[in-house]
C-alpha atoms as one frame of an Amber mdcrd trajectory, in Angstrom:
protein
  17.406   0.059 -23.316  17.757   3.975 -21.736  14.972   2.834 -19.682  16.644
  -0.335 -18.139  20.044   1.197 -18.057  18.137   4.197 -15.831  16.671   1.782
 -13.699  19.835  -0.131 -12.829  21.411   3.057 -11.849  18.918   3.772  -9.484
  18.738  -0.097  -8.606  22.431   0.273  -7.836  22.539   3.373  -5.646  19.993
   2.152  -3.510  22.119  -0.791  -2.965  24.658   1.422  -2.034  22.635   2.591
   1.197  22.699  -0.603   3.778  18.887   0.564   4.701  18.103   0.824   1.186
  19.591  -2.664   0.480  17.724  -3.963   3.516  14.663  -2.780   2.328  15.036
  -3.983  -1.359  15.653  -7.125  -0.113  12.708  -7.418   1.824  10.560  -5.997
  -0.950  11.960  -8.218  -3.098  11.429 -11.278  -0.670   7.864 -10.816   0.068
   6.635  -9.869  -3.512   8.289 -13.445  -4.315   6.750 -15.216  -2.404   3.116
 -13.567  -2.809   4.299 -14.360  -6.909   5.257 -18.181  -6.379   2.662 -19.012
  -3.448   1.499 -21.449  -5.862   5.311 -23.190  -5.907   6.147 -22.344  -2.479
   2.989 -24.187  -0.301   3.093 -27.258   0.355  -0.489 -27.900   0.987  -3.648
 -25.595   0.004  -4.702 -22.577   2.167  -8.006 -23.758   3.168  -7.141 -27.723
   3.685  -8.491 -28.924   6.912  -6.370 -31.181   8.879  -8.002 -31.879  12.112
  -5.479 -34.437  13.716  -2.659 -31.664  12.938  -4.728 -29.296  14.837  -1.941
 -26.903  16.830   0.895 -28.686  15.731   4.237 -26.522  16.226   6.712 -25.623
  13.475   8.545 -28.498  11.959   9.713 -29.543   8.770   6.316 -31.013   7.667
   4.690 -26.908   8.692   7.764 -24.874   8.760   5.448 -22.460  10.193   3.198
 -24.778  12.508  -0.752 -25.434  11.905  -3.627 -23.563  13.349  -7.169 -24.664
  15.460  -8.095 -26.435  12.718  -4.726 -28.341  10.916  -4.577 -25.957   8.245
  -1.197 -25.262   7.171   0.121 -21.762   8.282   3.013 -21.038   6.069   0.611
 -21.818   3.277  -2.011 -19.057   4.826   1.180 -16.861   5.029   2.301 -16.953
   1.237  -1.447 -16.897   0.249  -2.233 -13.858   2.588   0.834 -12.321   1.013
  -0.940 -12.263  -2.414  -4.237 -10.985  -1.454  -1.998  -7.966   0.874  -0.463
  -6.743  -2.010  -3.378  -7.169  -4.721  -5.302  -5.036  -2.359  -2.598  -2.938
  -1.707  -1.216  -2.384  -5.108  -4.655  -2.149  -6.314  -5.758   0.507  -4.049
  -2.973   2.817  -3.710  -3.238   2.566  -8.064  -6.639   3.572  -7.885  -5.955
   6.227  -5.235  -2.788   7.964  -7.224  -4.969   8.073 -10.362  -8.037   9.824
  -8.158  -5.683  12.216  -6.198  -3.351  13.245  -9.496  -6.362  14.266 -11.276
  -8.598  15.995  -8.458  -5.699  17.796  -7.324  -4.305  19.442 -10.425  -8.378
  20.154 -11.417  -7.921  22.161  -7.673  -4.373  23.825  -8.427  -5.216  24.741
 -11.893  -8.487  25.379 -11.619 -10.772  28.483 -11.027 -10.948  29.584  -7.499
 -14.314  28.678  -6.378 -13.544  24.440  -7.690 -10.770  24.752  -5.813 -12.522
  25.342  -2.789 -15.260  23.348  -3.037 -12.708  20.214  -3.908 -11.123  21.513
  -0.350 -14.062  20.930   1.311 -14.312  17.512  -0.132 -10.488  16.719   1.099
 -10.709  18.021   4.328 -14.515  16.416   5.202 -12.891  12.589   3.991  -9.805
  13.643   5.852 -11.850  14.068   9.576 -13.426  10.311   9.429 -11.863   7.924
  11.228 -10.848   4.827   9.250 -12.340   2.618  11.808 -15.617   4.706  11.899
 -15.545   5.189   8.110 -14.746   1.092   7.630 -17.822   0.008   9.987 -19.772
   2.548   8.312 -18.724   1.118   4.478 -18.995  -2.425   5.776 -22.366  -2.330
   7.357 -23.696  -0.913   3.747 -21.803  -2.656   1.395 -20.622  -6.328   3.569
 -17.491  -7.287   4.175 -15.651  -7.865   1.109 -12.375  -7.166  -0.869 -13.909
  -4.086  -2.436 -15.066  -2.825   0.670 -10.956  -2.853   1.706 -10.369  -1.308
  -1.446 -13.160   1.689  -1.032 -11.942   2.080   2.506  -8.252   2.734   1.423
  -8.708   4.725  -1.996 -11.002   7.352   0.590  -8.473   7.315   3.053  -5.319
   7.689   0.584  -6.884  10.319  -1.884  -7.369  13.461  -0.095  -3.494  13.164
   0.893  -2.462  12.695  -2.529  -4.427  15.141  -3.399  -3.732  17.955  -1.562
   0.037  17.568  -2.410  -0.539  17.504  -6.006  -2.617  20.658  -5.750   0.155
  22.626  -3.648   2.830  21.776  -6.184   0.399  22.462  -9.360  -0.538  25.982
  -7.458   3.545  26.522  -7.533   4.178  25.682 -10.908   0.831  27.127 -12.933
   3.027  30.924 -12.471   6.451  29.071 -13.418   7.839  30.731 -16.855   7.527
  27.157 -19.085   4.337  27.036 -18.138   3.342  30.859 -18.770   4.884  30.240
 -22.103   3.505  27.599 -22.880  -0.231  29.038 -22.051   0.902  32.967 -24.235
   1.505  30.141 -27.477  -1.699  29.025 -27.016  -1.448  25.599 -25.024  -4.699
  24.071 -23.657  -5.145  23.274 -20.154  -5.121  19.595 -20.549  -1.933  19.977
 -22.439  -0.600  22.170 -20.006  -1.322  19.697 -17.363  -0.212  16.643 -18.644
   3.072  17.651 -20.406   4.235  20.917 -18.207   3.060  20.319 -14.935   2.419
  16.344 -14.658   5.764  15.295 -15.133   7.206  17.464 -12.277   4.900  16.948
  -9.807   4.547  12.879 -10.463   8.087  11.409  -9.219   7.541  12.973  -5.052
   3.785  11.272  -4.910   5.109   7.906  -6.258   7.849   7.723  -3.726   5.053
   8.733  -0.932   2.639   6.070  -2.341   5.230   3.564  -2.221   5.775   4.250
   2.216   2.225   4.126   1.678   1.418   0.903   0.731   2.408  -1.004   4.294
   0.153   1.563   5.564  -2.445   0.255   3.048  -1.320  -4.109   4.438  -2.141
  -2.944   7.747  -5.328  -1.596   6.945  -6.738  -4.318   5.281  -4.789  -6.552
   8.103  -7.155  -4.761  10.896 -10.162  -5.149   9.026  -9.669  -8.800   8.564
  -8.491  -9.390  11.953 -11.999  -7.473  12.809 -14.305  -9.298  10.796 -15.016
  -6.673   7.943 -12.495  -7.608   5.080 -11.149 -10.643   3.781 -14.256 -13.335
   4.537 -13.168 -16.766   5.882 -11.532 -19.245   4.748  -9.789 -16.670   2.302
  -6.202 -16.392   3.651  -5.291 -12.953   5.715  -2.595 -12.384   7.708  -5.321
  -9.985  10.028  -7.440 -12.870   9.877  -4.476 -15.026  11.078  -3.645 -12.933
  13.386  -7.101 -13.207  15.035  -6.811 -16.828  15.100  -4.005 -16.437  16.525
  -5.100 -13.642  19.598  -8.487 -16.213  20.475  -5.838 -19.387  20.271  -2.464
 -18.032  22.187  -3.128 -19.692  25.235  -2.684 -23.463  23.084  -0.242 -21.753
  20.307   1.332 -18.796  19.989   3.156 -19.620  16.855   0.140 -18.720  14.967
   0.215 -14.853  16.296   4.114 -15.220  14.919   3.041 -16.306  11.849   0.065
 -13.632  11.387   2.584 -10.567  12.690   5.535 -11.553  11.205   4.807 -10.820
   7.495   2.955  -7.681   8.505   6.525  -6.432  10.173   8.608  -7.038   7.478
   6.844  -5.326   4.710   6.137  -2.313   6.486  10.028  -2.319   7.376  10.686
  -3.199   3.659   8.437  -0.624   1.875   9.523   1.995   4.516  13.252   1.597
   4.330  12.827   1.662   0.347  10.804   4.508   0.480  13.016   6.791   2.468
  15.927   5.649   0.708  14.282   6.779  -2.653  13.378  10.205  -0.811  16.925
  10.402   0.092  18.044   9.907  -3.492  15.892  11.881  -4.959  15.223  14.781
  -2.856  18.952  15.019  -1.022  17.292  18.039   0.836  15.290  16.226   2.963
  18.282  13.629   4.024  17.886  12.906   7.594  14.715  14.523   8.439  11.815
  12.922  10.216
């Protein structure tokens, strides 16, 4: 009950914020509709409807059909699911890999510390692009290879801020005091240091994750994630880009989604900096 009374406070001072509200709402909005896709569509993702080939937005395809009849608002609400599984999934995986690599590098003897460094900053200086052809050329084009292209993107980041923060707080008294009455390092570092270092990196994942939808959008819309006919809103998109001269609804209906989720998460995101961290109100 603390718990769900906490949450409601914080529920209700975001509200408070008309960015923060905006962004809620728009969270709210497309995790709904990735949730009920199954309620929501009127027709399966993949159904082929040749005679309704390019047909424009109307109350039969709110969002019009594509080159080959299949229902776009459908591929919309579908593409929505597989966006966030892959986003959700990977920035998960990639909190999980960064927390633990980078308080092993803050609290850790010297010479790890560098050598995990050296790890960060050599995944840092690939290109995603370079580093996705590379991945998808070994591996194929495939969900995981989205997922492995994101998590070694996203964990260096995470990881190096995690390792700053554990580097402050290793020489903080609690922590000193804790180590003189005999505390273990893994105790240390999941009951003294964790739980003041975890609250800044989830409100950074969370501005992260439309950074995470629009990678896996440009890999689709490239050929080297989501395989056809699995709904995509990159692979819509590319549909879309070799069809725009018959309909451009269908470049609409592949950019549209990607817009308001990284408006949504990003407008949440700073208004839960904002709360949390008044300090850096206003900054860029």
């Amino acid at each position: 009950m603390l718990r769900l009374a906490k949450i409601w406070r914080i529920v209700r001072r975001i509200v408070r914020e008309p960015l923060g509200a905006l962004g809620l709402g728009l969270v709210v909005l497309v995790v709904l509709s990735a949730l009920f896709a199954d309620v929501l569509a009127s027709y399966p993702p993949t159904k082929l409807s040749p005679a309704d080939r390019f047909a424009p937005a109307s109350f039969q395809h709110l969002l019009g059909t594509d080159h080959i009849g299949r229902d776009l608002f459908s591929r919309v609400l579908y593409g929505g699911r597989i966006a966030l599984s892959i986003a959700l999934g990977a920035t998960g995986a990639s909190l999980v890999i960064g927390i633990m690599l980078g308080l092993i590098a803050g609290y850790g003897p010297r010479w790890l510390d560098n050598i995990l460094l050296l790890v960060f900053d050599a995944l840092k200086s690939f290109p995603t692009v370079i580093l996705a052809l590379t991945l998808v050329t070994i591996t194929g084009p495939s969900l995981m290879s989205v997922v492995l292209v994101v998590v070694l993107v996203s964990v260096p980041g995470y990881a190096r801020i995690i390792r700053t923060q554990t580097l402050v707080l290793k020489s903080a008294e609690h922590v000193m005091a804790a180590r003189s009455m005999g505390a273990g390092s893994a105790r240390i570092l999941t009951v003294h240091i964790l739980p003041n270092v975890i609250g800044p990196i989830l409100i950074l994942a969370s501005m992260d994750i439309p950074v995470v939808v629009a990678i896996e959008a440009g890999l689709s819309f490239l050929g080297m994630g989501v395989r056809p006919p699995t709904p995509s809103w990159g692979s819509i998109l590319n549909d879309g880009f070799a069809n725009i001269r018959d309909s451009y609804w269908i470049v609409v209906a592949g950019g549209l989604p990607i817009i308001l989720t990284t408006l949504g998460f990003t407008f949440l995101g700073e208004t839960l900096r904002d709360l949390f961290d008044p300090r850096l109100k206003g900054r860029v």
